[in-house]
C-alpha positions in Angstrom: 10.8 14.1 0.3 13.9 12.6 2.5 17.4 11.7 0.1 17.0 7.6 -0.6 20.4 7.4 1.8 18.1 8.4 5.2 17.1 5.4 7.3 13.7 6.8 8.0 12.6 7.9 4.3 9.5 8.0 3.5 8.0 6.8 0.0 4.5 7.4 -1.1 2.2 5.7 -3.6 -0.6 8.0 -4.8 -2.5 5.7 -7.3 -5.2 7.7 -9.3 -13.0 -9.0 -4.6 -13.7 -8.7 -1.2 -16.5 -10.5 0.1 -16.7 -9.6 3.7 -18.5 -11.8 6.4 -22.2 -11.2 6.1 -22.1 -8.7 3.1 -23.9 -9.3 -0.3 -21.6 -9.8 -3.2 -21.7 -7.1 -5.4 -24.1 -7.2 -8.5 -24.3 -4.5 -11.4 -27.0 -1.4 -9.9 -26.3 -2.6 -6.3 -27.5 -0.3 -3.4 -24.7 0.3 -1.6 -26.4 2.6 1.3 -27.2 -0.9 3.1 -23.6 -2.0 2.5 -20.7 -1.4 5.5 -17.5 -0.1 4.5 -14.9 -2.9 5.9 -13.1 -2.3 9.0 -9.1 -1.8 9.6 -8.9 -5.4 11.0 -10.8 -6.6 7.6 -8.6 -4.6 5.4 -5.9 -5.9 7.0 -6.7 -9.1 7.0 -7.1 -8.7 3.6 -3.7 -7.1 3.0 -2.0 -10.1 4.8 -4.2 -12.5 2.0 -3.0 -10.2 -1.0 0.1 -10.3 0.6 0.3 -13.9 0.9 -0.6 -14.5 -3.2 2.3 -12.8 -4.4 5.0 -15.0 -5.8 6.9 -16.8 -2.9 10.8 -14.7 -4.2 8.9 -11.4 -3.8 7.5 -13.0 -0.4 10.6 -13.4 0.7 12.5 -10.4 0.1 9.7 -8.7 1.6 9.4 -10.8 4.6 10.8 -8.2 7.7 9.0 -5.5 7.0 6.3 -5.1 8.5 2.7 -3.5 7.6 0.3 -1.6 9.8 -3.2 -0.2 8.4 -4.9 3.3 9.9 -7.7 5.2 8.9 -5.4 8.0 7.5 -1.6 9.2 7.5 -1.1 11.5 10.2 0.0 15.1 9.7 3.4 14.2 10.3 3.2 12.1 7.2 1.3 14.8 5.5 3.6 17.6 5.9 7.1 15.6 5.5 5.4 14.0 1.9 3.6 17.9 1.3 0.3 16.3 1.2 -2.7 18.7 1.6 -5.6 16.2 1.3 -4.7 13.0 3.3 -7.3 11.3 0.8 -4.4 11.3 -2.1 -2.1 9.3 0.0 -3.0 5.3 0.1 -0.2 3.3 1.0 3.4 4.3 1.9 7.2 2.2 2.8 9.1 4.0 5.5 12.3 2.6 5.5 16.1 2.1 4.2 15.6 0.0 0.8 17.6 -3.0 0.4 20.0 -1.1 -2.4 21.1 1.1 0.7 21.1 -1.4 3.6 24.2 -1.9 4.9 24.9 -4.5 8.2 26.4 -1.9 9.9 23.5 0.4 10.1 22.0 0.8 13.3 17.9 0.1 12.4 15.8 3.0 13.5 13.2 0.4 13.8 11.5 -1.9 11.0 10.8 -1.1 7.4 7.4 -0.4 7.4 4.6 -0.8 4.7 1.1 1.7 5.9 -2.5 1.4 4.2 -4.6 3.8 4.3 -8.1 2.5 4.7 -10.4 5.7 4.0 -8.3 7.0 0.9 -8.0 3.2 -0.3 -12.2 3.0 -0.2 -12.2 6.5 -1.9 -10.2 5.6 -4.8 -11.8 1.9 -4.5 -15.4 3.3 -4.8 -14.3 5.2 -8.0 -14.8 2.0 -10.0 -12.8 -0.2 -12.0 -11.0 -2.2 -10.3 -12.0 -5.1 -7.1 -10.7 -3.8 -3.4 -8.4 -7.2 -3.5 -6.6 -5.7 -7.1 -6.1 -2.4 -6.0 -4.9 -3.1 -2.5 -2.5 -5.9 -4.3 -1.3 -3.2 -6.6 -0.6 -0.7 -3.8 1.5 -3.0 -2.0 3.5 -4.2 -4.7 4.0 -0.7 -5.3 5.5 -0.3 -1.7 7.4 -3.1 -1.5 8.6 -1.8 -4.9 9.7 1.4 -2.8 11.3 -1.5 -0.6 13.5 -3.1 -3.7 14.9 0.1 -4.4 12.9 0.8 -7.6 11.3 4.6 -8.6 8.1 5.3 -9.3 8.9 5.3 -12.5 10.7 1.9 -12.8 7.6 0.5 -11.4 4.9 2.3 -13.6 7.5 0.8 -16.8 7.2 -2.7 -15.2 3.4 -2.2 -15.1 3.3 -1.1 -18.6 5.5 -3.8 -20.2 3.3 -6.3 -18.2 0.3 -5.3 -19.9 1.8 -5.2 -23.8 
């Protein structure tokens, strides 16, 4: 992984109720053969409404970086993070976090916040959570990244949230 003071870092989250337009809402022993899995445009329109629930502070602090949704994280992404399955990879911040912005760093271009949709629906389709919690905890877990805070600071702040 790239040193926290390089402006094109990468940090990975690797995490182990959407009702789209036309689908059924789900029910306990639903068939989902007749179900389709939602697109990049709904996931992301679904991202931008998670998004848009967090409280207005985080909001705000998170407000220039930008977020972009594929199907998968290229190889690039793979090999520079040492991912061999691109399924364990479902969100990730590229970018300087605020603790090591400085104004007179030239911007290699904007802080960036990707969702994966396949891995996202793998992990989703495992149970337990709805597509809306998981894909609001993955980006609070990115713009985390953003903030400056670890892995490990975040899983804490998860932890003392549920005591």
């Amino acid at each position: 992984m790239c040193s926290a003071s390089r402006p094109s870092e990468f940090i990975a989250v690797t995490t182990s109720s959407l009702r789209l337009p036309g689908a059924a809402p789900y029910k306990p022993g639903m068939i989902w053969s007749d179900e389709e899995s939602p697109t990049l445009d709904q996931l992301e329109a679904l991202a931008r409404d998670c998004l848009a629930r967090l409280p207005a502070e985080f909001r705000r602090l998170a407000a220039d970086i930008a977020m972009r949704i594929e199907d998968f994280p290229d190889e690039a992404v793979c090999a520079e993070m040492e991912i061999e399955n691109p399924f364990e990879l479902t969100g990730l911040y590229q970018g300087v976090d605020l603790g090591h912005k400085s104004s007179a760093d030239i911007a290699e271009g904007p802080d960036m916040i990707f969702l994966y949709r396949r891995p996202i629906l793998d992990e989703w389709a495992d149970g337990g959570v709805t597509l809306r919690e998981l894909i609001t905890h993955i980006l609070v877990h990115e713009i985390g990244h953003h903030f400056g805070l670890s892995d490990e600071a975040m899983h804490d702040i998860e932890e003392s949230g549920r005591e």
